[in-house]
C-alpha positions as CSV (number, residue, x, y, z in Angstrom):
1,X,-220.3,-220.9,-38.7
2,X,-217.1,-218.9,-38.2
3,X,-217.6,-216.5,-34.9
4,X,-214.9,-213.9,-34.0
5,X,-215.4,-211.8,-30.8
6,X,-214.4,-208.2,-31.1
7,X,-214.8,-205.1,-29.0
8,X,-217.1,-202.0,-30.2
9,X,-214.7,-200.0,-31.4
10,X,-213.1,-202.6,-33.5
11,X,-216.2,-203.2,-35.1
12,X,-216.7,-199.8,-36.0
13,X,-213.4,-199.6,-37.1
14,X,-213.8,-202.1,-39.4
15,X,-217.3,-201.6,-40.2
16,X,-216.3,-197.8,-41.6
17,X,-213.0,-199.2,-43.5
18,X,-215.5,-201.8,-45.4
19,X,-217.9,-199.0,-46.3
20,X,-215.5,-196.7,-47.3
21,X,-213.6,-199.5,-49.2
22,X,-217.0,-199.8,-51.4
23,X,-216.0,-196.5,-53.2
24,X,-216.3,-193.2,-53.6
25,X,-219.5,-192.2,-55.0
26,X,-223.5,-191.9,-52.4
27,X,-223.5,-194.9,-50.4
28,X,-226.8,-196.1,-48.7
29,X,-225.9,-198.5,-45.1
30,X,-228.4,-200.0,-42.7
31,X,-228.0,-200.9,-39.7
32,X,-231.0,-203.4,-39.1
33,X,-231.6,-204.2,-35.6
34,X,-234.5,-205.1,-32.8
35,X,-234.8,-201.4,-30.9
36,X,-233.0,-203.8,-28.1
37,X,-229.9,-203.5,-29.9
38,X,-229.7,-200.1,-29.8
39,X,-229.3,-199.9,-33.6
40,X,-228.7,-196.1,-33.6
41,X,-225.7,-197.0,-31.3
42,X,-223.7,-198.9,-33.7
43,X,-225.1,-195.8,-36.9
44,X,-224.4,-193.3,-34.7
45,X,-220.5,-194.6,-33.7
46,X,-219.8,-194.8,-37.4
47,X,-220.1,-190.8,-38.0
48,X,-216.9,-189.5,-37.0
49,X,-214.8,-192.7,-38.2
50,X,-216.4,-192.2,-41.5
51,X,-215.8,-188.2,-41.6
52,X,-212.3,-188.7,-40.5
53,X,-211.9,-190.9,-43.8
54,X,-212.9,-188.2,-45.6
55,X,-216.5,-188.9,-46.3
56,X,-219.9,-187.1,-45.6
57,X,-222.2,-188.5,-43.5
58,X,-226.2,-188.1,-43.3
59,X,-227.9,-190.4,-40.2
60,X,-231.6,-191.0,-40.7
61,X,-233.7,-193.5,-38.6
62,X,-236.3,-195.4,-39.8
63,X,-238.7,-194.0,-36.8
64,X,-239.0,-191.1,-38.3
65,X,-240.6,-192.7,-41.8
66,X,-243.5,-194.4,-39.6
67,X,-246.9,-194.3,-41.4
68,X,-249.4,-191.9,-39.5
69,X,-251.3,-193.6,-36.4
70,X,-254.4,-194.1,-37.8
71,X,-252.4,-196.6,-40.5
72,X,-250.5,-198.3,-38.1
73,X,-252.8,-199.0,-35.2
74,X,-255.4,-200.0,-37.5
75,X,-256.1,-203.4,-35.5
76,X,-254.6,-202.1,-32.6
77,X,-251.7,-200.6,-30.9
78,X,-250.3,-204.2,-29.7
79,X,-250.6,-206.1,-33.1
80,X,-247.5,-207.8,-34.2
81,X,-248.4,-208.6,-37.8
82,X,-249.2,-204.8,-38.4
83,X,-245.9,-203.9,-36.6
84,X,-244.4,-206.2,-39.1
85,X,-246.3,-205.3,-42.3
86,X,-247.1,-201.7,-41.6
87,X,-245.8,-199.8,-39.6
88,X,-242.7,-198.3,-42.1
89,X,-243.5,-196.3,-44.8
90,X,-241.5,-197.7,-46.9
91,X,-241.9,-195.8,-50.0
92,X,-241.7,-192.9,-48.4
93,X,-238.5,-193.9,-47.2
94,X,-237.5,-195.0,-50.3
95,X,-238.7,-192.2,-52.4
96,X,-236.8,-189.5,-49.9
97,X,-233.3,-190.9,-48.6
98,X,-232.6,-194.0,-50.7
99,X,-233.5,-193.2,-53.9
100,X,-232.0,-189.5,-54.0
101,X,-228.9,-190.6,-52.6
102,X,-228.4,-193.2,-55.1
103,X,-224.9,-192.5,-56.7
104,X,-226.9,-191.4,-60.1
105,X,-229.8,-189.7,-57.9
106,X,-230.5,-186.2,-57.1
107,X,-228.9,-185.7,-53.9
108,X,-231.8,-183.9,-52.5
109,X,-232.8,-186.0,-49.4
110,X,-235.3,-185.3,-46.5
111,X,-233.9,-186.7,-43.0
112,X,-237.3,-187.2,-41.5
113,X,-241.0,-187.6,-43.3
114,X,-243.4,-188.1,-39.9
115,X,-242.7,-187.3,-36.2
116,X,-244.7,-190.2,-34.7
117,X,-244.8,-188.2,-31.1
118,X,-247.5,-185.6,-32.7
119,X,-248.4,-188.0,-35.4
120,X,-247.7,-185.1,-37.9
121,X,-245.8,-184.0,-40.9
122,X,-241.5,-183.4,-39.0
123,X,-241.6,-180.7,-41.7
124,X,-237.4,-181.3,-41.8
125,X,-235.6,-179.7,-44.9
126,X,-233.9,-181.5,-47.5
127,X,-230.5,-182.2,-47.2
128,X,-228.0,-182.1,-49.6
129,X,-226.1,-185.6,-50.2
130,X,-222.6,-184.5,-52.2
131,X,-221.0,-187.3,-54.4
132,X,-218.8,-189.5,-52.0
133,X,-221.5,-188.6,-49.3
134,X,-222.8,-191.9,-46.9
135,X,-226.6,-192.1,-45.9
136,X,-226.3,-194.4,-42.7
137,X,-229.9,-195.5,-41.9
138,X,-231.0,-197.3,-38.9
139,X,-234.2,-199.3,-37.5
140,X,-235.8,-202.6,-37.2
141,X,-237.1,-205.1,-40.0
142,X,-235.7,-203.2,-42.8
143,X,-234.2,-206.0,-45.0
144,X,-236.4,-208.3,-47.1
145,X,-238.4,-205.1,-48.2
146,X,-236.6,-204.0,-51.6
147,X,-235.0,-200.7,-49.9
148,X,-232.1,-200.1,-52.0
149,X,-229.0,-200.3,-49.9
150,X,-225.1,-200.7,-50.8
151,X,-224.3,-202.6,-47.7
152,X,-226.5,-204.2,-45.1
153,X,-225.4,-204.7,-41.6
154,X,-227.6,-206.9,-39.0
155,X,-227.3,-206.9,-35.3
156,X,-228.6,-210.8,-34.4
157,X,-230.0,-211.8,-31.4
158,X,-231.1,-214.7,-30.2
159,X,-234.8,-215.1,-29.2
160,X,-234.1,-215.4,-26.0
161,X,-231.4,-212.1,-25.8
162,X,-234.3,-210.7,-27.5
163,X,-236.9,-211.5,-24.7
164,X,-234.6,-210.8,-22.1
165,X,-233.6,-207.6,-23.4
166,X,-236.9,-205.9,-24.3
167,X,-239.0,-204.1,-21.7
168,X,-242.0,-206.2,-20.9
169,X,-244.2,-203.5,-22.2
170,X,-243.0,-203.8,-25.4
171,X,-243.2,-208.4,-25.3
172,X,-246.3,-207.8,-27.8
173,X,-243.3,-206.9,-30.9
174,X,-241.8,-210.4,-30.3
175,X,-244.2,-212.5,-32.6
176,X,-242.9,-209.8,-35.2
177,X,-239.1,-210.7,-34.9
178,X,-240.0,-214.7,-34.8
179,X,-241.9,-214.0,-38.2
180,X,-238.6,-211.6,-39.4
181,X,-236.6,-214.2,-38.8
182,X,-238.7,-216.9,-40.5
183,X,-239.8,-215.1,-43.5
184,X,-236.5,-212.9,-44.2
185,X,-233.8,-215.1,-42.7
186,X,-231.6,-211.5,-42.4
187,X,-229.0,-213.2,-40.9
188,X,-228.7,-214.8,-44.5
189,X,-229.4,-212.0,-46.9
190,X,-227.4,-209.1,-44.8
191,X,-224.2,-208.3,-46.0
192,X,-222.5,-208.5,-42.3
193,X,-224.0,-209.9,-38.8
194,X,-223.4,-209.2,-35.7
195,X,-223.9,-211.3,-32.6
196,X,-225.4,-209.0,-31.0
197,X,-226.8,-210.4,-27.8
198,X,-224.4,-209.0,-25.3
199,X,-224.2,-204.9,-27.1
200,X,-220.9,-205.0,-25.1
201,X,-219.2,-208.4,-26.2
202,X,-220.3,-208.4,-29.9
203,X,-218.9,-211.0,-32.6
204,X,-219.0,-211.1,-36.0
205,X,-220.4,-213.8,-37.7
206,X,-220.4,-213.1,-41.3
207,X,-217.4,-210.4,-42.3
């Protein structure tokens, strides 16, 4: 395994030449991370490098496609196989970002489906996508789950980065990573990795 340290803003250099080098019609990127990576960081530093190549850009975060409380604490607010299995909606996030911003789909997308704060409808307006436009979504355990995406990047972290980095109060979502890791393997089926355990020393492992 090939490792090659680089600074931030080289990776998000390079991470916006590589997207923009997959064409010019919609393109869907994730950025699929453990919330200790900051993945909305690394979405959120691509926007003006991909703008000032000329493209369009639409952030969305996978929080804000959670299923309603009463689906996701179901067995409890602490359960790690429910955070795993249930918590996204991801159909709904499917049906409202991905799939309209699909280079032959509407373009019509909605930014947000559920504010999980109030538990309630974010009642957000649909967007407009135009053809060349980028949808960069961000979250945590979004490969392995058939969500239609043109490139797929992964922040890795090693269990114990993962550990040391999450707040205590938040220790219960660890099982879910070990099992992400286990059952998905994303550092095998995303398109680029990041070592990611130190967010300001990051290498990449597969370019």
């Amino acid at each position: 395994m090939k490792v090659r340290p680089v600074s931030f803003s080289v990776l998000v250099a390079e991470l916006a030449d590589r997207i923009v080098a997959l064409g010019s019609s919609r393109l869907r990127v994730v950025i699929d991370a453990a919330p200790a990576a900051q993945p909305a960081v690394l979405a959120d530093a691509l926007v003006d490098p991909l703008r000032l190549r000329g493209r369009s850009v639409l952030r969305v975060s996978a929080r804000d496609f959670l299923r309603p409380a009463s689906l996701r604490f179901e067995h409890g607010r602490t359960d790690p196989d429910s955070y795993f299995e249930d918590w996204l909606d991801a159909g709904g996030l499917a049906r409202e970002v991905l799939d309209p911003a699909d280079p032959a789909g509407t373009g019509s997308v909605l930014p947000s489906l559920w504010n999980a704060d109030t538990d309630r409808a974010s009642r957000a307006s649909y967007v407009e996508v135009p053809s060349g436009g980028i949808v960069v979504v961000e979250g945590a355990l979004l490969l392995g789950r058939w969500l239609p995406f043109d490139l797929t990047v992964h922040l890795d972290m090693s269990a114990a980065a993962l550990r040391r980095r999450t707040p205590v109060e938040e220790h219960w979502t660890l099982p879910a990573f070990d099992r992400y890791r286990a059952e998905v393997s994303p550092g095998d089926v995303a398109d680029v990795v990041v070592k990611f355990d130190d967010p300001n020393h990051p290498a990449l492992i597969k370019p």
